[in-house]
Backbone as a printed PyTorch tensor [residue, N CA C, xyz], in Angstrom:
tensor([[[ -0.0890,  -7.9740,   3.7130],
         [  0.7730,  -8.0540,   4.8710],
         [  1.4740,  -6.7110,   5.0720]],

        [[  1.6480,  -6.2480,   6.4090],
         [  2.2160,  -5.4340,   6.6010],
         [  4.0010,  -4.5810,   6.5160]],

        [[  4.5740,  -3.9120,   5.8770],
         [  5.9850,  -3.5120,   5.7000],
         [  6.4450,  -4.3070,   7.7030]],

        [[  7.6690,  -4.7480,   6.9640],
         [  8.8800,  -5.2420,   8.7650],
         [  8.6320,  -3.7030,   9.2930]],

        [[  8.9650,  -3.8110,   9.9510],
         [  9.1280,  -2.9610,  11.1500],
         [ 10.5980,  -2.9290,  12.2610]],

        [[ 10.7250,  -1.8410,  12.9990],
         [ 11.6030,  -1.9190,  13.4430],
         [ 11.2600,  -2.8030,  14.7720]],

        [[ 12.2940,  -3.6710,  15.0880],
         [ 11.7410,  -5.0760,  16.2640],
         [ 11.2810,  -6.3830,  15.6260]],

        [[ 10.9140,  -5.7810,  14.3590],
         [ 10.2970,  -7.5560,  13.5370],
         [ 11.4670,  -8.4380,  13.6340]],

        [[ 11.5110,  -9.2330,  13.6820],
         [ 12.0830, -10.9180,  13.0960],
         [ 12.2080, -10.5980,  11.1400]],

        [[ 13.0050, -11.0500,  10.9420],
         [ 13.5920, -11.3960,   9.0890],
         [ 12.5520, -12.7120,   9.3130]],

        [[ 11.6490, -12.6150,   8.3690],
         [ 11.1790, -13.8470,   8.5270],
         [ 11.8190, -15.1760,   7.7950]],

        [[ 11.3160, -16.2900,   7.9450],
         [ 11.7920, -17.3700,   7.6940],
         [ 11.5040, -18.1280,   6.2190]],

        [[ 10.6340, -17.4630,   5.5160],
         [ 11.0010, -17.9890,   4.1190],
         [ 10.7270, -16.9730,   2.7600]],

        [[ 11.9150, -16.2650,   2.5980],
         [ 12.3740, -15.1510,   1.7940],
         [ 13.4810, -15.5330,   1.4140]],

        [[ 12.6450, -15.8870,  -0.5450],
         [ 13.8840, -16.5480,  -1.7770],
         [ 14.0830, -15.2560,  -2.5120]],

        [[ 15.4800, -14.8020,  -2.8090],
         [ 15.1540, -14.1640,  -3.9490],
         [ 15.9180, -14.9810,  -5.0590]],

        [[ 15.8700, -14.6550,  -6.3830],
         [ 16.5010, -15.2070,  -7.5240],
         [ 17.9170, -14.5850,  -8.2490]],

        [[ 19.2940, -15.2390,  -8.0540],
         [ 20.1570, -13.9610,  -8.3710],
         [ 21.0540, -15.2120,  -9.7100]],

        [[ 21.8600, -14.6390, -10.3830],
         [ 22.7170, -15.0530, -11.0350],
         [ 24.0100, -14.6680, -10.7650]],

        [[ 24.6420, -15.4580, -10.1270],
         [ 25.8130, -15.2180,  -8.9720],
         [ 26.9280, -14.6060, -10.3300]],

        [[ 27.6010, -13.8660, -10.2000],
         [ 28.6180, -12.8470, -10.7260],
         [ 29.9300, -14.0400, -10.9310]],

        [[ 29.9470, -14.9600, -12.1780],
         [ 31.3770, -15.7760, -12.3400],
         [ 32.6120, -15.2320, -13.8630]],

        [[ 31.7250, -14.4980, -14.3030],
         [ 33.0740, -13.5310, -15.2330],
         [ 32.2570, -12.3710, -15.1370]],

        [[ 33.1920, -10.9340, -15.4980],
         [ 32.5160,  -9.8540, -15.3120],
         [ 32.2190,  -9.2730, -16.3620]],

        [[ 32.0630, -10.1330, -17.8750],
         [ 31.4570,  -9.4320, -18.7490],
         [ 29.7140,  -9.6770, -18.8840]],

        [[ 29.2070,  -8.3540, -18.9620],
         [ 28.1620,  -8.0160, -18.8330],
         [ 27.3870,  -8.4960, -19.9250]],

        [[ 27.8180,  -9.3690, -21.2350],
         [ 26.9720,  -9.9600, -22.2140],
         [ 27.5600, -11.3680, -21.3540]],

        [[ 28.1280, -11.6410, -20.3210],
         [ 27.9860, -13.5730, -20.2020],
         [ 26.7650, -13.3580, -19.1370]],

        [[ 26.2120, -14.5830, -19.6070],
         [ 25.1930, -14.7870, -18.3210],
         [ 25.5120, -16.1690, -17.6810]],

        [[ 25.2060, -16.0200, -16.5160],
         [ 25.0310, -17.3130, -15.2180],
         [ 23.7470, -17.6360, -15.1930]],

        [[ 23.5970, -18.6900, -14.9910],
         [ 21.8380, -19.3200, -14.4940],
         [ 22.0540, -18.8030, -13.1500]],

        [[ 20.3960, -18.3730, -13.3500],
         [ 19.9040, -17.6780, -12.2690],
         [ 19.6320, -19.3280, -11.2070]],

        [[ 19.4840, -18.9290, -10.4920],
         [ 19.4130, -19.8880,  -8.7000],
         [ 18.9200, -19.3590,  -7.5760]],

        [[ 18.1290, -19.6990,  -7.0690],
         [ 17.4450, -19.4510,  -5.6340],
         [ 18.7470, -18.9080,  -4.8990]],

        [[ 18.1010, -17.9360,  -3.8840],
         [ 18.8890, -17.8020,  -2.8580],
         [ 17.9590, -17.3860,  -2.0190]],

        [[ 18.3910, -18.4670,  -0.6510],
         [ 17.7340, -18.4090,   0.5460],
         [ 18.0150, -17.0180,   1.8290]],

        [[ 17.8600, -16.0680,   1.3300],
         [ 18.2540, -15.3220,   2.2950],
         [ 18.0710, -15.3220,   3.9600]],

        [[ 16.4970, -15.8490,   4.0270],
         [ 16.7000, -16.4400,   5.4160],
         [ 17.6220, -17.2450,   6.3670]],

        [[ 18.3940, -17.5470,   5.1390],
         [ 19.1230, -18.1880,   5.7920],
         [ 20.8440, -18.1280,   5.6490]],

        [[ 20.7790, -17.6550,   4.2140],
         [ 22.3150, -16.6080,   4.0220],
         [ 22.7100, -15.7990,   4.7380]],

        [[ 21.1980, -14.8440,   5.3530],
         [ 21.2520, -13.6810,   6.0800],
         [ 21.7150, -14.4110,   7.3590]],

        [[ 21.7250, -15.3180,   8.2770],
         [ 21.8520, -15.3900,   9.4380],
         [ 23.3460, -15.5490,   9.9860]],

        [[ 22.8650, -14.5880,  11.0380],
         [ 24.5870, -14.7410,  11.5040],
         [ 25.2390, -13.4510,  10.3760]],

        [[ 24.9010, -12.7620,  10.2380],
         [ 25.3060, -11.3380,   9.3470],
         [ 24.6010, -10.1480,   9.6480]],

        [[ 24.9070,  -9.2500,   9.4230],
         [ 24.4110,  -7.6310,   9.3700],
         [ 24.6310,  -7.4180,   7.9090]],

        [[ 22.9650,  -7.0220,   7.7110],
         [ 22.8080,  -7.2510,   5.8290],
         [ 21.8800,  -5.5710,   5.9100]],

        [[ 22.4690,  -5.1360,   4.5820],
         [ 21.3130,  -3.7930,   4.6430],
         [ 20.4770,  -4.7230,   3.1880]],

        [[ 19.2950,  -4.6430,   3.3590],
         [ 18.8790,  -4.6310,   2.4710],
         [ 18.2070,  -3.1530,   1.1880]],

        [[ 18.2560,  -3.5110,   0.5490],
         [ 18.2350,  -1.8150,  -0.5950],
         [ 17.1660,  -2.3930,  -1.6060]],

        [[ 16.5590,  -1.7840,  -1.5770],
         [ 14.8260,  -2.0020,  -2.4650],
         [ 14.7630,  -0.9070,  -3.3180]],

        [[ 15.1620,  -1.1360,  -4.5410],
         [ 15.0510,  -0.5010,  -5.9740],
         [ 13.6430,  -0.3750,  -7.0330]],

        [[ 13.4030,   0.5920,  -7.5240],
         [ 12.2810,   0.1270,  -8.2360],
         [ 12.3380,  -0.4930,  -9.6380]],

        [[ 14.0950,  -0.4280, -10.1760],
         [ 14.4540,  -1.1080, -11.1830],
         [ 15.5200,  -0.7710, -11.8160]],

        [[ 16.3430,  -1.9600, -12.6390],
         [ 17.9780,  -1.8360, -12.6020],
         [ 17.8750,  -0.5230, -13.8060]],

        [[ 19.2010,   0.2990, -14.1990],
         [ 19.1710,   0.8580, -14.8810],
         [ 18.8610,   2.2030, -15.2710]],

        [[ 17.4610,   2.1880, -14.3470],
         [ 16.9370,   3.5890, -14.0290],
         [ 17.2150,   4.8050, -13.6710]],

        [[ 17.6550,   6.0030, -13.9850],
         [ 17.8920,   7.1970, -13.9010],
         [ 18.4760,   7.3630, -12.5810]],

        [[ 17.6810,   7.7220, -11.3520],
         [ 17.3680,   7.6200, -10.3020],
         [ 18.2640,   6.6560,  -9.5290]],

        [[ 17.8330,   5.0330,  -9.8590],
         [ 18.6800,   3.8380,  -9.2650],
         [ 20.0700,   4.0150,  -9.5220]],

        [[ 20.3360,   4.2540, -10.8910],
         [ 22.0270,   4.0650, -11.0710],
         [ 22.6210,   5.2740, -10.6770]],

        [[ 22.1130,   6.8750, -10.7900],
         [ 22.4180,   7.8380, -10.6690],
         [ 22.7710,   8.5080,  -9.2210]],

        [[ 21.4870,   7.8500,  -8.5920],
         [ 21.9530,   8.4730,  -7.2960],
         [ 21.6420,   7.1170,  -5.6820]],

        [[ 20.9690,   5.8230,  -6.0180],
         [ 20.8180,   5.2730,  -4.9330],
         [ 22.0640,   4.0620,  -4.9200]],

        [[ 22.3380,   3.5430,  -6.3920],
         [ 23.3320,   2.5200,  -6.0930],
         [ 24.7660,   3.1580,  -6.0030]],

        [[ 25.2750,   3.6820,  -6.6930],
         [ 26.5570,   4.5140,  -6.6370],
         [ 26.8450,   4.4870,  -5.4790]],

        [[ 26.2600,   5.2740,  -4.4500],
         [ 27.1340,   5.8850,  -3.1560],
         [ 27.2510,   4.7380,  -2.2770]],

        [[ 26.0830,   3.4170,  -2.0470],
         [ 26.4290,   1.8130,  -1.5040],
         [ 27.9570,   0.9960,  -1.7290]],

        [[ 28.2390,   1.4080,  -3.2600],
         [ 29.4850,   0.8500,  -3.6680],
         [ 30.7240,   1.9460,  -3.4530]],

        [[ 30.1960,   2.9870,  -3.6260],
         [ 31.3860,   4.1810,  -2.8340],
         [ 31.7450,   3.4960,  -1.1560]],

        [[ 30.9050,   3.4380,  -0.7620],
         [ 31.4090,   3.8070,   0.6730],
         [ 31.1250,   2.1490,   0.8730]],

        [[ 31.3950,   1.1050,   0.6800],
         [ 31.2140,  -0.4000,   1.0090],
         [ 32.0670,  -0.3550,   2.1150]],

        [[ 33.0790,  -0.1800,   1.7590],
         [ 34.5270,  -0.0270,   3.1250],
         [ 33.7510,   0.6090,   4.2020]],

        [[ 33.1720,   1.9050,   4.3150],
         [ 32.7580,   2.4380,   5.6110],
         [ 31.7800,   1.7350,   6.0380]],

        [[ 30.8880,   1.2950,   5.1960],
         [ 29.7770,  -0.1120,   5.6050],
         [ 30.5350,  -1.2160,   6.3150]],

        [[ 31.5170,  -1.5720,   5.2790],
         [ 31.9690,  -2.8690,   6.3430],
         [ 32.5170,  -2.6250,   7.6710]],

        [[ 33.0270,  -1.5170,   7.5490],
         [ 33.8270,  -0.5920,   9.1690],
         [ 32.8990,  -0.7810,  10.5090]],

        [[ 32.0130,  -0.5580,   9.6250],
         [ 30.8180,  -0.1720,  11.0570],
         [ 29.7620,  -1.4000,  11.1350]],

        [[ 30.5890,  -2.2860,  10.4150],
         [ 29.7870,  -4.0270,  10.8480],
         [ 28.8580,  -4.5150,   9.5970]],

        [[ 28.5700,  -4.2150,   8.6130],
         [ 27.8810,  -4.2290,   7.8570],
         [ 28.4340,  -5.5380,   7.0730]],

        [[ 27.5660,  -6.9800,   6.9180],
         [ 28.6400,  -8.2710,   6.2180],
         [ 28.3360,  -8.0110,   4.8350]],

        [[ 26.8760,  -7.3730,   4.6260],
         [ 26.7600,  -7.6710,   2.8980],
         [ 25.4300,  -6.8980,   2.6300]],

        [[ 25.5740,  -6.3120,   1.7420],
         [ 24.3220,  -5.1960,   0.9050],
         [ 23.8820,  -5.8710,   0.1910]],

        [[ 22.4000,  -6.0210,   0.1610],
         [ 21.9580,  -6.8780,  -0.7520],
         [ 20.8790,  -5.7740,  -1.5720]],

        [[ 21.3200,  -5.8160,  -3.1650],
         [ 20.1230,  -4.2810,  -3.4060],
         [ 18.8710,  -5.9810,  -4.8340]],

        [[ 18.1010,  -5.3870,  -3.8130],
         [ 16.7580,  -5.9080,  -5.1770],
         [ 15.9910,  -4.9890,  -5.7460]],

        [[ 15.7870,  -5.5620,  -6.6460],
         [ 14.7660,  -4.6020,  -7.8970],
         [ 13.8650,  -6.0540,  -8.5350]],

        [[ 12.6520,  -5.5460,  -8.6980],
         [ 11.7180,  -6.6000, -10.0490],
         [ 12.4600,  -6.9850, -10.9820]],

        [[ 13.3520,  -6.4530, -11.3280],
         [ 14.2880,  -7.2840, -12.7500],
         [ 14.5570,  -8.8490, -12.3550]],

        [[ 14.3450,  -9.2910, -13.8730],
         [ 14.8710, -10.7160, -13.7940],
         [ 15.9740, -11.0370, -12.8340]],

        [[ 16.5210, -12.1780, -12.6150],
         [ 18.7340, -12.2190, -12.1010],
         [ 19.0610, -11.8270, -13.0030]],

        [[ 19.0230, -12.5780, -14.4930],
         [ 19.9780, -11.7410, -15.8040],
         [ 20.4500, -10.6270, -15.3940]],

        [[ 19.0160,  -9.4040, -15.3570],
         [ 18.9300,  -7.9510, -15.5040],
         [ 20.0240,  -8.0980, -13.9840]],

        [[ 19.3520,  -8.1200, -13.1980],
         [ 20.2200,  -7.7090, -11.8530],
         [ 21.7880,  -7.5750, -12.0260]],

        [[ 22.1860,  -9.2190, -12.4240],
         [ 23.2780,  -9.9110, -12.6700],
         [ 24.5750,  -8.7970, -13.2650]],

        [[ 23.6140,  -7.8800, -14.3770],
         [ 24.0180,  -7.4730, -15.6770],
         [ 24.3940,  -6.2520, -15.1370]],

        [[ 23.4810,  -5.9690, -14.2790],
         [ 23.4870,  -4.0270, -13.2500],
         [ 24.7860,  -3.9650, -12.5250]],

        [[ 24.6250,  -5.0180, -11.9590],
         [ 25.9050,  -5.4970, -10.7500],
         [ 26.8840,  -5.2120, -11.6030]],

        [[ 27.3760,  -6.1860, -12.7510],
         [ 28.8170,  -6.1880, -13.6760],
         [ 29.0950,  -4.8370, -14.1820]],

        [[ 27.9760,  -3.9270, -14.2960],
         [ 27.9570,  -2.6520, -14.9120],
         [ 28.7750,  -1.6080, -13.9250]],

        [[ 28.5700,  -2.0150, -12.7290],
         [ 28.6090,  -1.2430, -11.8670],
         [ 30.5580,  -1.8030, -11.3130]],

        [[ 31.0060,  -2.4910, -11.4580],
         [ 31.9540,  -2.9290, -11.1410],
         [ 31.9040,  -4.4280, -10.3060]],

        [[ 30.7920,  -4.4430,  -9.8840],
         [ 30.4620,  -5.5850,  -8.7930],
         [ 31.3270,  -6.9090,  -8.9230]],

        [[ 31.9980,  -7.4580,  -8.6540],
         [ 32.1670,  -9.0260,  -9.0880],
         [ 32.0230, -10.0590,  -7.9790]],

        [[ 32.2550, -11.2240,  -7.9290],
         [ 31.7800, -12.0330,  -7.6250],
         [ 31.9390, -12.5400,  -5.9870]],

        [[ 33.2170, -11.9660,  -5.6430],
         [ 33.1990, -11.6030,  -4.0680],
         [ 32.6910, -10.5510,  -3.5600]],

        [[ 32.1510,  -9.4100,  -4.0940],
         [ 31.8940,  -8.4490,  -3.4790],
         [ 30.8410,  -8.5270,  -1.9380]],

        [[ 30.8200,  -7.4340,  -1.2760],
         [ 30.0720,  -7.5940,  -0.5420],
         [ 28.8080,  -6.3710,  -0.8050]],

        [[ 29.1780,  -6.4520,  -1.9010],
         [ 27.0970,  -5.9550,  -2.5880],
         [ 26.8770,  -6.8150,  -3.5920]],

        [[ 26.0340,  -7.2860,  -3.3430],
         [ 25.5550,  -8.1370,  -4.2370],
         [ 23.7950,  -7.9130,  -4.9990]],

        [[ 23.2350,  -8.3640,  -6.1190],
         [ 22.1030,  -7.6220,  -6.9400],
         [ 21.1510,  -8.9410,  -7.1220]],

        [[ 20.4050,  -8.7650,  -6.3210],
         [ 19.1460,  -9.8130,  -6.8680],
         [ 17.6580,  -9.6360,  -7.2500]],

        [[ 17.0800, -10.6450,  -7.8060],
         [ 15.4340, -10.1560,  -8.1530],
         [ 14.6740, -10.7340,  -7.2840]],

        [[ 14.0650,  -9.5360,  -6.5700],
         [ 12.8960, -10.0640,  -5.9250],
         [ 11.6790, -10.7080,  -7.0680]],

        [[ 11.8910, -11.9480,  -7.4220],
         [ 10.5530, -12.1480,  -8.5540],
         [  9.3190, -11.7430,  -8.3880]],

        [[  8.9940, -11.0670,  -9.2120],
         [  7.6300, -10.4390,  -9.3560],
         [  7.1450,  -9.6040,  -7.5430]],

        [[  8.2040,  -9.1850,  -7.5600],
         [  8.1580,  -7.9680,  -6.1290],
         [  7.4790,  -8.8190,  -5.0770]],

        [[  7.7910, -10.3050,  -4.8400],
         [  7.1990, -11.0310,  -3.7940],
         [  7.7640, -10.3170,  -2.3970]],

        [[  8.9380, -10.3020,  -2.3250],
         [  9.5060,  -9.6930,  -0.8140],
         [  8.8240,  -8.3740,  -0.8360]],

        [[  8.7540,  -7.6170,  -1.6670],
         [  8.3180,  -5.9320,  -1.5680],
         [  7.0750,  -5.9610,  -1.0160]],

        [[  5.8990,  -6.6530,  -2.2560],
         [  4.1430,  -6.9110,  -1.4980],
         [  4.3800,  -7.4230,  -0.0500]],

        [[  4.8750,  -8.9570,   0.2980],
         [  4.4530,  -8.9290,   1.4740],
         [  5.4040,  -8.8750,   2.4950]],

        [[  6.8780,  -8.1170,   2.3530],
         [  7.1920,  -7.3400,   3.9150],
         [  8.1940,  -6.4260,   3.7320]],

        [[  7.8750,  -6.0030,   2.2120],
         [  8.5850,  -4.6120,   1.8070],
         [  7.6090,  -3.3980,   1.6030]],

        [[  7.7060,  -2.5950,   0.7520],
         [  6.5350,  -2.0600,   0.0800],
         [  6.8280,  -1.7440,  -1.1500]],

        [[  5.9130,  -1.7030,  -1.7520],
         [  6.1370,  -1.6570,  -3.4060],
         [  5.7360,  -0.1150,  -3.8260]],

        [[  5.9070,   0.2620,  -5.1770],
         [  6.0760,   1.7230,  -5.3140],
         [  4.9410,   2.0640,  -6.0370]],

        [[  3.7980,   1.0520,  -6.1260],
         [  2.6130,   1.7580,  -6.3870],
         [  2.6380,   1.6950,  -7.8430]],

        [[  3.8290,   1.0370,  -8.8340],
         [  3.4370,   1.6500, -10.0140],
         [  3.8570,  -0.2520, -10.2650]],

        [[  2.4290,  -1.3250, -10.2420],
         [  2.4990,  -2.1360, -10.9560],
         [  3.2930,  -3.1640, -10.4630]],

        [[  4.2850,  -4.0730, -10.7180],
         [  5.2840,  -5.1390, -10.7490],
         [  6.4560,  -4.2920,  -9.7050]],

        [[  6.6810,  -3.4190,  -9.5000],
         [  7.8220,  -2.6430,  -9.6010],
         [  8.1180,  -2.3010,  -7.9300]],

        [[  9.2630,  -2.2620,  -7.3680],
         [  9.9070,  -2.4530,  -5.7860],
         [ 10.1140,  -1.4550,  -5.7620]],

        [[  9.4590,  -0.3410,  -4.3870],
         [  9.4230,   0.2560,  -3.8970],
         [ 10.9190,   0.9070,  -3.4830]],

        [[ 10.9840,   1.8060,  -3.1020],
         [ 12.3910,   2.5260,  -2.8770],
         [ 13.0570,   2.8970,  -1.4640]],

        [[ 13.3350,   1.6740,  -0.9820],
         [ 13.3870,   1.5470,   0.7130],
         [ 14.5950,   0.9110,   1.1450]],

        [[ 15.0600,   1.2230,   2.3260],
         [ 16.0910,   0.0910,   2.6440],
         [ 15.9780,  -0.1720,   4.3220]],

        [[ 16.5380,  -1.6600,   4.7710],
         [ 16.6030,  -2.1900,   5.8230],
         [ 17.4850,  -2.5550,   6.2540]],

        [[ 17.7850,  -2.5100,   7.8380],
         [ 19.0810,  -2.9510,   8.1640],
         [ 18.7970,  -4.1530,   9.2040]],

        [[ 19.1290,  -5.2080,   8.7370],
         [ 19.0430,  -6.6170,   9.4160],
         [ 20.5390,  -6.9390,  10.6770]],

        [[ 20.2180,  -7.3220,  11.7220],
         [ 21.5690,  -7.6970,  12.7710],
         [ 21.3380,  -8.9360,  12.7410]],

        [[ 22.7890,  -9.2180,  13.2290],
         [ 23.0340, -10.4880,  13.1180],
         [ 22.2430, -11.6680,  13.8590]],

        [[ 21.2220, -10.9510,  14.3220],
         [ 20.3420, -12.2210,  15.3720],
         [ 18.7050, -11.9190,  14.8300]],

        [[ 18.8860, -11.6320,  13.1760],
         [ 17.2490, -11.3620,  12.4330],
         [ 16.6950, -10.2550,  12.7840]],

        [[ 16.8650,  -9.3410,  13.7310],
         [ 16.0330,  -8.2640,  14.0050],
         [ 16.5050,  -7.2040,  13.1890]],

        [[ 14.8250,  -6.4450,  12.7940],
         [ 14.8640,  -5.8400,  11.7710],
         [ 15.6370,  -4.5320,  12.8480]],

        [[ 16.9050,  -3.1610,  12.4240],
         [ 16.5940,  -2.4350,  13.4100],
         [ 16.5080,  -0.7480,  12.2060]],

        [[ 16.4380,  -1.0930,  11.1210],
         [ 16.4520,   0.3130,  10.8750],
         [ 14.8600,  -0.2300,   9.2380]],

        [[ 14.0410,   0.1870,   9.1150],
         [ 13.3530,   0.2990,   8.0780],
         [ 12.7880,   1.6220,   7.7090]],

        [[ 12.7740,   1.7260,   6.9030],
         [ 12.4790,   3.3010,   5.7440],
         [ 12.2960,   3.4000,   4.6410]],

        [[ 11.0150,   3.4760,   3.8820],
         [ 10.3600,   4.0350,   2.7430],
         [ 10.5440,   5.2430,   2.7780]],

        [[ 10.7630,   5.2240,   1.5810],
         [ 10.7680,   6.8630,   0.3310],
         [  9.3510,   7.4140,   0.2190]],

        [[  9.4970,   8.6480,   0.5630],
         [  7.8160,   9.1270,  -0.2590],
         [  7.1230,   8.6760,  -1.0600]],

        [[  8.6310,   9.0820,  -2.2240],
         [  8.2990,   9.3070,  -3.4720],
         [  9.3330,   8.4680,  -3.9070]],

        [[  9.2170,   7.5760,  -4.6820],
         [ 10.1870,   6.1830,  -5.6040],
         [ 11.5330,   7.2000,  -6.4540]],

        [[ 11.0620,   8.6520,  -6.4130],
         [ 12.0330,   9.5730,  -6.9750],
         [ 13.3020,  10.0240,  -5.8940]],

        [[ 12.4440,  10.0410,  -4.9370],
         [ 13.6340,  10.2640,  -3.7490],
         [ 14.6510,   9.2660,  -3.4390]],

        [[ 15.9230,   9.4240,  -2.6750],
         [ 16.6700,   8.8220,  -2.3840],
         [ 17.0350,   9.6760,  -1.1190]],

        [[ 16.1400,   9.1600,  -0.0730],
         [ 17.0790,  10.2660,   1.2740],
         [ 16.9860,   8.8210,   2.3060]],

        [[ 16.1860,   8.6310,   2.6940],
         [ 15.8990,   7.4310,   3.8110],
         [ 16.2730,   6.2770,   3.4580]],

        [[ 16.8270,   5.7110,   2.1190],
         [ 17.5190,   4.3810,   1.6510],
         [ 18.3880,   4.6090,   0.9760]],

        [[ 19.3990,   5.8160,   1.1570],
         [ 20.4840,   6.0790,   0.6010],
         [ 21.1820,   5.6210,   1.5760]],

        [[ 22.7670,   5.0680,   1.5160],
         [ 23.6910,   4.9020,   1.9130],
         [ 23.9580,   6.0350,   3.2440]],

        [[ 24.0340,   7.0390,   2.6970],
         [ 23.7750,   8.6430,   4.0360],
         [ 23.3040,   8.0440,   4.6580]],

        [[ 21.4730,   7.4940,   4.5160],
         [ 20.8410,   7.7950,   5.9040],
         [ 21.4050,   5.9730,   6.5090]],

        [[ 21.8310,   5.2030,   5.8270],
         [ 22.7570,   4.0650,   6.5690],
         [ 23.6140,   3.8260,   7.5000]],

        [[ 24.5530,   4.8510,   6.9990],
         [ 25.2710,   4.7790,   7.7600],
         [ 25.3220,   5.5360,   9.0690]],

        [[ 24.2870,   6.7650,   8.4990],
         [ 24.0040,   7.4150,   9.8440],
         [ 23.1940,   6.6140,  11.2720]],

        [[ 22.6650,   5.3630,  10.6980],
         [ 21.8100,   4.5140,  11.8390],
         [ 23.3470,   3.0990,  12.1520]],

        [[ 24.1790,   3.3370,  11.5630],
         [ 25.0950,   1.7810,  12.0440],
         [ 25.8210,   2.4310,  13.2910]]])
């Protein structure tokens, strides 16, 4: 299947798996639980953020950081909720999030696309195996996709950084 596009529809059945954030120490875990984004998402302006995995050099160093820097200027300019996925389990996600400061109201929140299902068929994946491609999307509040952008290179961070986000809200 082909990457969304700008004009696509969010389609209508996209689960990812998260372990919702209920204390913020990073050794408790939550059971992981479906989440229906098709339907969380509606009625919101969601960026979505496509990681190739929690932890990673790259991911923690330079693509998640500046999302949680500037959340406030996201929400300013309409933005209800960042949703960043990576192939990691929820645990792993769960665990990235608490690392990062995240807690349980935030409006970024960390889930697993299981086994890069959203990435293969309407993300793109990064070519190396199991592993989510390095892209981000900006969903309006009536499902239309209006900003999508892949990375070259899963090393880069220019077109699904927070920068080029906010430069399209």
């Amino acid at each position: 299947m082909a990457p969304l596009k700008v004009g696509d529809k969010f389609p209508n059945d996209v689960q990812f798996e998260w372990a919702p954030i209920t204390d913020p120490d990073p050794t408790a875990c939550g059971m992981p639980q479906s989440y229906d984004a098709s339907k969380e998402f509606q009625g919101k302006k969601v960026v979505l953020v496509s990681v190739p995995g929690a932890f990673t050099p790259g991911c923690q160093a330079y693509h998640v950081p500046p999302y949680l820097k500037n959340i406030d200027k996201l929400t300013e300019k309409g933005v209800d909720l960042v949703v960043v996925i990576g192939f990691n389990d929820a645990w792993v996600m769960s665990a990235w999030g608490k690392v990062n400061g995240v807690k349980g109201d935030s409006k970024v929140q960390f889930m697993s696309d299981t086994k890069s299902f959203f990435s293969k068929h309407h993300g793109w994946d990064a070519g190396m195996g199991d592993r989510n491609g390095r892209w981000a999307m900006i969903i309006e509040k009536d499902g239309t996709v209006s900003y999508a952008e892949n990375e070259k290179s899963p090393r880069e961070v220019t077109v699904s950084g927070a920068d080029a986000i906010l430069s399209r809200l």
